[in-house]
VOGU-3710 file (C-alpha; in Angstrom, 3 decimals, decimal comma):
1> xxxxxxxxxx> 137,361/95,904/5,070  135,528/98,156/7,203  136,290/101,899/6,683  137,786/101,940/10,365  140,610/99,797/9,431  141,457/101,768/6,137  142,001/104,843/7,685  144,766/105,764/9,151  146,267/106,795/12,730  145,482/110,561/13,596
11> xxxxxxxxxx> 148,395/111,902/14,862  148,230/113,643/18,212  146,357/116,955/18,230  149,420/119,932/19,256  148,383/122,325/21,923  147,177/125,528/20,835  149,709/128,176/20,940  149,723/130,089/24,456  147,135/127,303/26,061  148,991/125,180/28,435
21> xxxxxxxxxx> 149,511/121,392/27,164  146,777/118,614/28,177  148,261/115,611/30,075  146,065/111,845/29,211  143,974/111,354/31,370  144,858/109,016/34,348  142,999/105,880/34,583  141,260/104,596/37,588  143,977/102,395/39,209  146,370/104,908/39,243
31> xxxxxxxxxx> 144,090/107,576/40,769  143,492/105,448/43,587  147,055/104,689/43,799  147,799/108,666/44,259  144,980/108,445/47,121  145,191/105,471/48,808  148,243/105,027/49,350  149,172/108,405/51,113  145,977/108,240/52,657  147,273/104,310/54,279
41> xxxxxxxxxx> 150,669/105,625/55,359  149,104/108,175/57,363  146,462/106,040/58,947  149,416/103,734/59,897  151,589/106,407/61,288  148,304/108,083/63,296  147,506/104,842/64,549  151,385/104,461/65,728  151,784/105,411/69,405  148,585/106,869/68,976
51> xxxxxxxxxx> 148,000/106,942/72,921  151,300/108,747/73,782  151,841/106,404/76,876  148,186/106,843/77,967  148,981/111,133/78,414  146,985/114,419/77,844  148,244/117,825/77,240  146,667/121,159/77,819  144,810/121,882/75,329  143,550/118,371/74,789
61> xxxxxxxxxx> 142,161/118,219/78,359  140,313/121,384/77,462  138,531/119,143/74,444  138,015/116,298/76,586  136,350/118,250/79,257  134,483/120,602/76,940  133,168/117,960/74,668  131,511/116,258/77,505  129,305/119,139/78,727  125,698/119,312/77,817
71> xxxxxxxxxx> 124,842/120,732/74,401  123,491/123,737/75,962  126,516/124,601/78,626  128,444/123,744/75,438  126,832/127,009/74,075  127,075/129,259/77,153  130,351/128,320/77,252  131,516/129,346/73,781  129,506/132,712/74,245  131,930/133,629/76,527
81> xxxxxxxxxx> 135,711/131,737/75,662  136,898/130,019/72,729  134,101/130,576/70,003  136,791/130,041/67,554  136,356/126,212/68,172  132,661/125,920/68,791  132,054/123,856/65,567  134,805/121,533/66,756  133,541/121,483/70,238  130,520/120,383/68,815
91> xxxxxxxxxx> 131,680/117,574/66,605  133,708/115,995/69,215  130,471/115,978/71,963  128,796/113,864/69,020  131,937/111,564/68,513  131,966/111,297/72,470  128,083/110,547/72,331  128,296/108,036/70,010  131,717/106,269/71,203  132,093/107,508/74,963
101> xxxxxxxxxx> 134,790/109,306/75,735  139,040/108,615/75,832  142,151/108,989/74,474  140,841/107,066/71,444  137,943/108,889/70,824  139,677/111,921/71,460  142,491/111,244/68,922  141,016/108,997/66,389  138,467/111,769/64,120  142,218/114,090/63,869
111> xxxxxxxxxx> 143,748/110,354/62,712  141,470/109,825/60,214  141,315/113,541/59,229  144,858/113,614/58,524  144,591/110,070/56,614  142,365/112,061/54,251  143,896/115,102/53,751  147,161/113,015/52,556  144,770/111,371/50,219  143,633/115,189/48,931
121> xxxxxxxxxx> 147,319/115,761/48,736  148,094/112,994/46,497  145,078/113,677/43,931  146,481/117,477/43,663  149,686/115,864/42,911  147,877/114,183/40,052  145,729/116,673/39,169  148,512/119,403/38,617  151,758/116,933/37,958  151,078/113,325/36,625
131> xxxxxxxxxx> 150,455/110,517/39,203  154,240/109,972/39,908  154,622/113,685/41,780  150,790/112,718/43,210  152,032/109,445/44,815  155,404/111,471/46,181  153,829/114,091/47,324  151,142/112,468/49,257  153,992/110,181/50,720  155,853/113,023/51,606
141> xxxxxxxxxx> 153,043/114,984/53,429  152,033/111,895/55,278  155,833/111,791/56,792  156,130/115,430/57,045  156,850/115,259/61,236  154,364/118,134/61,711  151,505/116,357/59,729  152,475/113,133/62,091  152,482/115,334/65,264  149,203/117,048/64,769
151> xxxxxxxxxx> 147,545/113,863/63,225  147,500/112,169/66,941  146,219/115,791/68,738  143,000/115,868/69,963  142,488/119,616/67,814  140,649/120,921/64,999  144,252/121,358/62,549  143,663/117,889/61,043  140,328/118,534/60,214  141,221/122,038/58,697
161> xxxxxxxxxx> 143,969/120,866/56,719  141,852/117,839/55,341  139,001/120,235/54,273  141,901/122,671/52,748  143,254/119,955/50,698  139,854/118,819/49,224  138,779/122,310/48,768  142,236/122,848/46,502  141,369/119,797/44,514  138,076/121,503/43,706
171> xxxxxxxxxx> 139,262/124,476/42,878  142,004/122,984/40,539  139,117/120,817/38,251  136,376/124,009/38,763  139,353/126,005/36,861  139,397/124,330/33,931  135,918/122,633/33,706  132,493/124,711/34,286  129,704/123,776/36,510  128,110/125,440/39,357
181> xxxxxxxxxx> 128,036/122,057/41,777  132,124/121,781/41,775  131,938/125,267/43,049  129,532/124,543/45,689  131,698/122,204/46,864  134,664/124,641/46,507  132,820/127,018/48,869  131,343/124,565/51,508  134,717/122,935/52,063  136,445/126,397/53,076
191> xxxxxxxxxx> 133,390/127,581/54,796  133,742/124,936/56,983  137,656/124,621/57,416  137,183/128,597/58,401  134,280/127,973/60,866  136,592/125,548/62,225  139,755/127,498/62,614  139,241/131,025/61,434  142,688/130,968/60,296  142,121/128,829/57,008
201> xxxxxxxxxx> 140,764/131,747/55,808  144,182/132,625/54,605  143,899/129,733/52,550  141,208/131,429/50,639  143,924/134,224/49,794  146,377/131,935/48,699  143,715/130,620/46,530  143,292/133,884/45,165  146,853/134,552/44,131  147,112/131,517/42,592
211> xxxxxxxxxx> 144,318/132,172/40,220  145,677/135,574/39,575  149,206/134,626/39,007  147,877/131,644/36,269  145,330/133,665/34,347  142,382/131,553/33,409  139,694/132,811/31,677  137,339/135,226/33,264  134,633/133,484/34,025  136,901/131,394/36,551
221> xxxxxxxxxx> 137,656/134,619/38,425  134,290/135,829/38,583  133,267/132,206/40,097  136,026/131,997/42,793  135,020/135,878/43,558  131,418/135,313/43,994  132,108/131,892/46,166  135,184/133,286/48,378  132,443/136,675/48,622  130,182/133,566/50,433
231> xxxxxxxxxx> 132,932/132,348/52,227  133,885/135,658/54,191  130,072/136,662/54,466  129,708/133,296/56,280  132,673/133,634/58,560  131,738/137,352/59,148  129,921/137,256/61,954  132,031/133,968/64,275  134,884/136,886/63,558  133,047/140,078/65,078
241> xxxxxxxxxx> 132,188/137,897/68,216  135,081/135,689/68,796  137,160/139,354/68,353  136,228/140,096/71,936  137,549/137,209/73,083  141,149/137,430/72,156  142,573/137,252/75,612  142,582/133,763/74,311  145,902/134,828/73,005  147,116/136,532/75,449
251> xxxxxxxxxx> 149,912/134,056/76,216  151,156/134,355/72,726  154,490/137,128/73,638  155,843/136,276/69,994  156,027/133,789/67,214  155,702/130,752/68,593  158,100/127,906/67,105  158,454/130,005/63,670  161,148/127,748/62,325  159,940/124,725/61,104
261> xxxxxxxxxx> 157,456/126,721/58,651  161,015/128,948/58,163  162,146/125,369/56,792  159,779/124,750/55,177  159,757/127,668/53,220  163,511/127,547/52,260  163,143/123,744/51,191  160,089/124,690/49,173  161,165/127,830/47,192  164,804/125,878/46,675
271> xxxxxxxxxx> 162,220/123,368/44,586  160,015/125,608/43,197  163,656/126,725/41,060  163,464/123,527/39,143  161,509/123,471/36,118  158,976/121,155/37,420  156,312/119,616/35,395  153,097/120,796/35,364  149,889/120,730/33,289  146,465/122,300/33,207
281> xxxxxxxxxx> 145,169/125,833/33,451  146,539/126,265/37,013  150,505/125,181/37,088  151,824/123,706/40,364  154,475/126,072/41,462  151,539/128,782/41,160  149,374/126,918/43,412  152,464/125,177/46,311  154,162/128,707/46,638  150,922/131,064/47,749
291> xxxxxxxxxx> 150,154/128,295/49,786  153,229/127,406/51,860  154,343/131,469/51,970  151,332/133,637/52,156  149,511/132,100/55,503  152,596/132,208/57,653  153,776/135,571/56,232  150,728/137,330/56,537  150,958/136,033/60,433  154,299/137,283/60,877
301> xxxxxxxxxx> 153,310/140,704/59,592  150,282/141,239/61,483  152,622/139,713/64,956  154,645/142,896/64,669  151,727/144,900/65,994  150,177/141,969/67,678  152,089/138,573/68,199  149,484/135,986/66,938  152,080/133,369/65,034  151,572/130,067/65,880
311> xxxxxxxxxx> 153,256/127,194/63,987  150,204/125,001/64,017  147,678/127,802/63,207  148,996/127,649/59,455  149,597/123,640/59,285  147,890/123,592/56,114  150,874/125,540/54,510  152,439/121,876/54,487  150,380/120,743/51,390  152,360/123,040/49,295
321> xxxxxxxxxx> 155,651/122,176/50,457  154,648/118,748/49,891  153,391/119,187/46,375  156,682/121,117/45,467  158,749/118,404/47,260  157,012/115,516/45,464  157,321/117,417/41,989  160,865/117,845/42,819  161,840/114,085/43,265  160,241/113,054/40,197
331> xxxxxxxxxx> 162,268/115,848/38,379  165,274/114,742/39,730  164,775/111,231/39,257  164,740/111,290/35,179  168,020/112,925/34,886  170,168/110,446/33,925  173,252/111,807/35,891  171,267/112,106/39,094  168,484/109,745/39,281  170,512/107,469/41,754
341> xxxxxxxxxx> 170,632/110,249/44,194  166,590/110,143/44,487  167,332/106,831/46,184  170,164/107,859/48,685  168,249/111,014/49,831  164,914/109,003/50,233  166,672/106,198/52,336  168,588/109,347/54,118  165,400/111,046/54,999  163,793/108,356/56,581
351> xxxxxxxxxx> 166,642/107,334/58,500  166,303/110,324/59,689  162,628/110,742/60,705  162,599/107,357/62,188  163,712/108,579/65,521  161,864/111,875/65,410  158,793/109,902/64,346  159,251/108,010/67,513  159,616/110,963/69,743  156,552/112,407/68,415
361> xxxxxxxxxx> 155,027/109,629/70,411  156,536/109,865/73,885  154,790/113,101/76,439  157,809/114,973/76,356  156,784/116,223/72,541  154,529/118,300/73,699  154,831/122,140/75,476  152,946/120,285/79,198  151,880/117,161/80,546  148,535/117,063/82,126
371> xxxxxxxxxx> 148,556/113,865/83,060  152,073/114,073/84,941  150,664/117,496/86,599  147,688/115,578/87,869  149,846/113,103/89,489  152,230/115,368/91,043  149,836/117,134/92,836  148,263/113,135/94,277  151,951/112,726/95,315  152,250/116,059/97,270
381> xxxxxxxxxx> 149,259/116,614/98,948  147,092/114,911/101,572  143,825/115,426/101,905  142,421/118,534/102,935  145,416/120,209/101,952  144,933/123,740/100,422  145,580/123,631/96,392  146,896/126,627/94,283  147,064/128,105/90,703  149,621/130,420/89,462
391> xxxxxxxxxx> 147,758/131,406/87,802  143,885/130,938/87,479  143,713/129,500/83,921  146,157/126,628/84,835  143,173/124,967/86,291  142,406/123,890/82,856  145,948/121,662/82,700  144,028/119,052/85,798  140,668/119,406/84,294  141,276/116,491/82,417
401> xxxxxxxxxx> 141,021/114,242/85,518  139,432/115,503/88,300  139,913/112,550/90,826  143,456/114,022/91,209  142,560/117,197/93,237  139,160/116,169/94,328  140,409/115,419/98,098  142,211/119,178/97,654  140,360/122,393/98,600  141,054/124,897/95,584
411> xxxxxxxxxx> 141,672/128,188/97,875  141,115/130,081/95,061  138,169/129,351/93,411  134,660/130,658/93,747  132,775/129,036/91,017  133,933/126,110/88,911  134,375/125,845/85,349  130,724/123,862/84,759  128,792/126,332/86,608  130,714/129,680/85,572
421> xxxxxxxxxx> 130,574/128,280/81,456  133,830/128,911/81,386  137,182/127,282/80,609  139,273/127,585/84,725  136,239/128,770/86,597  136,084/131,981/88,517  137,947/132,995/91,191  137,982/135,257/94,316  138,843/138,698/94,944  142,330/139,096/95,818
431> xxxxxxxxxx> 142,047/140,279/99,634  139,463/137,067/100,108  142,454/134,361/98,430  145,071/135,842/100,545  142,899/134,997/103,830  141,692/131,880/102,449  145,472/130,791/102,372  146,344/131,998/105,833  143,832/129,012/107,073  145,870/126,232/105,474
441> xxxxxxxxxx> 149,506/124,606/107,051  149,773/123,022/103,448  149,773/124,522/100,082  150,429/122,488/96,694  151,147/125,079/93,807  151,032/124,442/90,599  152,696/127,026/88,305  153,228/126,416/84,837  155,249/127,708/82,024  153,518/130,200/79,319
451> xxxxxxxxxx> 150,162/130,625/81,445  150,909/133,637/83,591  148,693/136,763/84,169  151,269/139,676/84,476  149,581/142,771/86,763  146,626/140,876/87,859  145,615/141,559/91,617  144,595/138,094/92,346  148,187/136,448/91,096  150,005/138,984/93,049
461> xxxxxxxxxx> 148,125/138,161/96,724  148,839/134,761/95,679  152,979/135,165/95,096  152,814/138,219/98,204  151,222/135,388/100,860  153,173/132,960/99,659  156,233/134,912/100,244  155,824/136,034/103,786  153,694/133,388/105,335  154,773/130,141/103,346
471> xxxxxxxxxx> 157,829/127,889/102,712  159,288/125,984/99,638  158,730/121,944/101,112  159,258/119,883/98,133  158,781/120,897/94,500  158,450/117,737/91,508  159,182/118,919/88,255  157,068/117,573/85,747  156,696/118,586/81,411  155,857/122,257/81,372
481> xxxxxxxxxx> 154,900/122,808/85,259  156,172/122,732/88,477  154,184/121,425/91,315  155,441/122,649/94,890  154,474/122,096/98,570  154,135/124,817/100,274  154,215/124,688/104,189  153,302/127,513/106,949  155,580/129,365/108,781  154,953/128,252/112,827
491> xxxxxxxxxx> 157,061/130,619/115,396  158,551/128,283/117,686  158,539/131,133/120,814  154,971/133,270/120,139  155,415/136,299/118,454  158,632/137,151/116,472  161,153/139,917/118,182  161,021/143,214/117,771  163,563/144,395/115,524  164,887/146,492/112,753
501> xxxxxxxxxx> 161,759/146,119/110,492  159,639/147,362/113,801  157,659/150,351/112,431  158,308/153,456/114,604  155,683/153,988/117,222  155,715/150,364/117,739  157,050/148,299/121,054  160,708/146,899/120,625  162,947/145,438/123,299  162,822/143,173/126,103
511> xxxxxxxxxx> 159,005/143,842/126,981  157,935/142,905/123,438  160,298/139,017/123,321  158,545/138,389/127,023  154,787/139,481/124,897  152,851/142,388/126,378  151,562/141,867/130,137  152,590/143,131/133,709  155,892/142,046/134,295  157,634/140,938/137,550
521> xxxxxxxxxx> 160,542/142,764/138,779  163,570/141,350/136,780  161,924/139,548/134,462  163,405/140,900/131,426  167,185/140,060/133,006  165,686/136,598/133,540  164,398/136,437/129,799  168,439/137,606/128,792  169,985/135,629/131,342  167,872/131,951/130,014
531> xxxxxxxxxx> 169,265/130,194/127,127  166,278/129,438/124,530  165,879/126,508/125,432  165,266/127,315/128,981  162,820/130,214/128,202  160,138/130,800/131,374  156,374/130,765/130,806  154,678/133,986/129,567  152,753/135,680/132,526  149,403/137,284/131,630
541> xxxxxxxxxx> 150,393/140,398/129,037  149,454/143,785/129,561  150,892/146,865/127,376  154,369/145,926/126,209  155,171/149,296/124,432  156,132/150,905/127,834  159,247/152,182/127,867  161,873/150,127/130,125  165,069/151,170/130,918  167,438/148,545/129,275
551> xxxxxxxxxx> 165,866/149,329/126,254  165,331/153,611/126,317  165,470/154,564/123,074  169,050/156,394/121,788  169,182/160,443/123,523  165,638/160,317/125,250  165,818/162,790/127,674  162,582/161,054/129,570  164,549/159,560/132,701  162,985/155,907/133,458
561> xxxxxxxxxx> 162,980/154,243/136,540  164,027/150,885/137,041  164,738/148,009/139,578  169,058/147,827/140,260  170,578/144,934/138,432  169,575/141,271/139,339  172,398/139,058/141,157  173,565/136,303/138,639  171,388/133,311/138,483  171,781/130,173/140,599
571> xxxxxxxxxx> 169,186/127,131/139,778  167,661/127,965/143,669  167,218/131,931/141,971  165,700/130,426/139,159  163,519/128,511/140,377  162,450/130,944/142,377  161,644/133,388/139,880  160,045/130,640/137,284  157,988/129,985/140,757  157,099/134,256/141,419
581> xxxxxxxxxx> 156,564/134,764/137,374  153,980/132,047/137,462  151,603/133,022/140,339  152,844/136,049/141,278  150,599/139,051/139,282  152,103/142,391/140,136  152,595/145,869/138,457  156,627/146,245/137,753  158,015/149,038/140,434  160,019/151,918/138,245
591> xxxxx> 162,764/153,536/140,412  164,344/156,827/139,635  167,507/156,551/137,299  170,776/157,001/139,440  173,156/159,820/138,646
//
């Protein structure tokens, strides 16, 4: 017998006292299990719906229309507006190359982004828990309603959280196994998630934490310094330049939609009180907490100076939630006493995303509706009919299609968006809009919510001529706008009356309703005797601000002359005097007042 079969079994090897214990290695079924299958869910959920009843939204139509420019107005644009997404632009004008451009296209590389960033979920899972908690908490991520909402947007947060996930996994096996290349990929995934959003830099804090709150050896922190070190160096300089364009977000006036991260955060630090399993030199709860509390919180401190929160701009602080939530149901579900309620709160949950999953899909999910804008403003106006922007950078929200204002003249706008590089074009001084307004009967308006530039000279000779010279027709109310018609003010009778508002100095009276011109003797008793309807034709004006004697002003001590009081009005006198006012031209005879 061979000496392999004499000896005996070698019991397992202990961990060494104060090194964390080593899981078995998972085999290569069940690490594609903890991939695929969150990575599948999502793809199914993205592709669910994934054309939101054939509709755009704002920022969307801002991709779709940037992403189709040349490569080099692509560039002269982002020198001036939105450098922040410049690498994005840029992917998205290849995807459009290659596959043309439409909701598809536009949708389908954030789809598949998603798909694998719930794949780089469920490996962490593994990595840090057992493949149980990876499965779970790649499932869970994938049905997380923001991952579903932002998976179908036509954005760079898909991509970011995809290259955040992958980037974790790598710095999870660099931590515990040496090599330069696992590094490399450490720092080129983060580089690129930051040159995408600048944001996800945050990330790379979190990271940091984490790896000071689980000690490994030194070398490990000397590695992640010395990459993260590249990281910032490489995001340095997109950050000096895109810093003088942050009237980007200018419409942020606070924390925008703080509460499901809020929600996120309670759920995830309830979990993190369970003694969840974890293995390996970096422990889960180390990793998930930093990463679902530090992004957001660091936004919310730097908002009280300068709001900047945005839900979305920290969407990768789902992955931790996730992780904690997945380690959480597989710690629940091996107690005995409480493993049946793993399978009443899973059945519960998704009875209860299944109709906010669906709404996710329908226009009304997100803050505007481009599309229903666009055709708003085809039902309202006709063409030739003036078109309006309260304000200016609303242009962007029918950009999308052009075809629906193309038979519209934009009063407002001097150069367009193509030729300016810029996102809304530029527009005309404020004096110049105002008279450019005054030449149109018609006006369709389109004001929408969130997009308004407070003090600006241009908006305000927009709302001012609207005001005086303009009136409310019809308004529609569409998602996140308001599109009104807007008709002119016609005076029925010529000029309006003198009255109250008449600045001092100013005619007034009976000689300004008949208009300025010699008047005939009693012509201003005719004009009061007349119903409206019945009003006699204007004779040739001369200077109407001459004083007249049915109209002397309050104490004057000037003594008018003027013709005794006309005999009431038969139809012959009438006609008479419509007959002398029309061809008879004659300079109105003053008599001295009597005593």
């Amino acid at each position: 017998m061979s000496l392999a079969v004499r000896a005996p079994a070698l019991a397992p090897t202990a961990a060494l006292p104060g090194q964390p214990p080593t899981a078995r290695p998972s085999s290569v079924p069940t690490r594609a299990l903890a991939v695929v299958a969150p990575a599948s869910l999502s793809l199914a959920l993205g592709l669910w719906g994934i054309r939101r009843q054939n509709t755009m939204w704002g920022d969307e139509a801002v991709t779709y229309r940037l992403a189709q420019r040349e490569s080099y107005q692509l560039w002269e644009t982002v020198q001036q507006v939105d450098l922040v997404h410049a690498l994005y632009y840029a992917v998205m004008h290849i995807v459009f190359d290659v596959f043309g451009a439409g909701l598809l296209s536009l949708r389908l590389p954030s789809v598949l982004a998603m798909a694998a960033a719930a794949g780089g979920v469920g490996l962490l899972g593994l990595l840090l828990a057992g493949p149980r908690a990876g499965v779970t908490a790649g499932l869970v991520f994938a049905l997380l309603p923001q991952v579903q909402k932002y998976a179908q947007e036509g954005r760079s947060y898909a991509m970011v959280c995809a290259l955040i996930a992958w980037a974790t996994c790598a710095l999870v096996v660099s931590s515990s196994r040496r090599g330069r290349r696992r590094w490399t990929v450490y720092g080129f995934a983060m580089l690129l998630a930051c040159l995408l959003h600048e944001f996800a830099v945050l990330a790379l804090a979190a990271h940091g934490v984490t790896l000071i709150v689980s000690r490994p050896p030194k070398a490990v922190l000397r590695a992640w310094s010395v990459t993260a070190a590249g990281v910032v160096a490489g995001l340095l300089p997109l950050a000096i330049v895109s810093a003088g364009q942050s009237e980007q977000v200018s419409w942020i006036g606070g924390p925008v939609r703080p509460s499901p991260w809020l929600a996120a955060v309670l759920v995830g630090l309830v979990c993190a009180r369970a003694p969840l399993r974890s293995h390996g030199t970096v422990r889960l709860t180390a990793l998930a907490v930093p990463l679902l509390v530090l992004p957001g919180a660091l936004l919310l401190i730097v908002s009280l100076a300068k709001p900047i929160f945005v839900d979305r701009y920290v969407l990768f602080s789902d992955i931790g939630l996730a992780l904690l939530l997945g380690a959480f149901v597989e710690y629940v579900s091996k107690l005995p006493r409480y493993s049946w309620t793993v399978y009443v709160a899973v059945a519960a949950a998704l009875v209860s995303l299944a109709p906010l999953s669906s709404s996710l899909r329908t226009p009304q999910s997100r803050s505007n509706d481009a599309t229903a804008i666009g055709a708003a403003i085809r039902t309202e106006g006709r063409p030739g009919d003036g078109l309006l922007y309260l304000s200016g950078r609303q242009r962007t929200l029918t950009a999308a299609y052009p075809e629906d204002t193309r038979l519209l003249v934009d009063i407002a706008l001097a150069r367009d968006p193509v030729a300016s590089n810029t996102l809304a074009g530029v527009e005309r001084p404020a004096p110049e809009i105002a008279a450019r307004m005054k030449q149109f009967d018609r006006i369709v308006v389109v004001r929408a919510g969130g997009m308004h530039a407070p003090g600006d000279p241009r908006e305000e000779a927009k709302r001012d001529t609207l005001r005086r010279h303009f009136r409310a027709q019809t308004a529609h109310e569409v998602n996140g706008a308001r599109v009104t018609l807007y008709t002119r003010i016609h005076l029925k009778h010529g000029p309006p009356v003198a009255s109250h508002r008449t600045p001092v100095g100013q005619c007034g009276g009976a000689a300004a309703r008949l208009g300025p011109g010699p008047h005939p003797r009693g012509a201003a008793d005719l004009h009061h005797r007349l119903r409206p309807t019945e009003h006699v034709r204007r004779p040739v004006h001369h200077d109407p601000c001459r004083p007249r004697s049915d109209h002397r002003p309050a104490g004057s001590s000037s003594r008018v002359r003027h013709s005794p009081p006309a005999a009431p009005l038969t139809r012959s006198r009438m006609t008479g005097a419509m007959f002398f006012t029309n061809t008879v031209r004659r300079v109105p005879v003053y008599s001295r007042d009597r005593p």
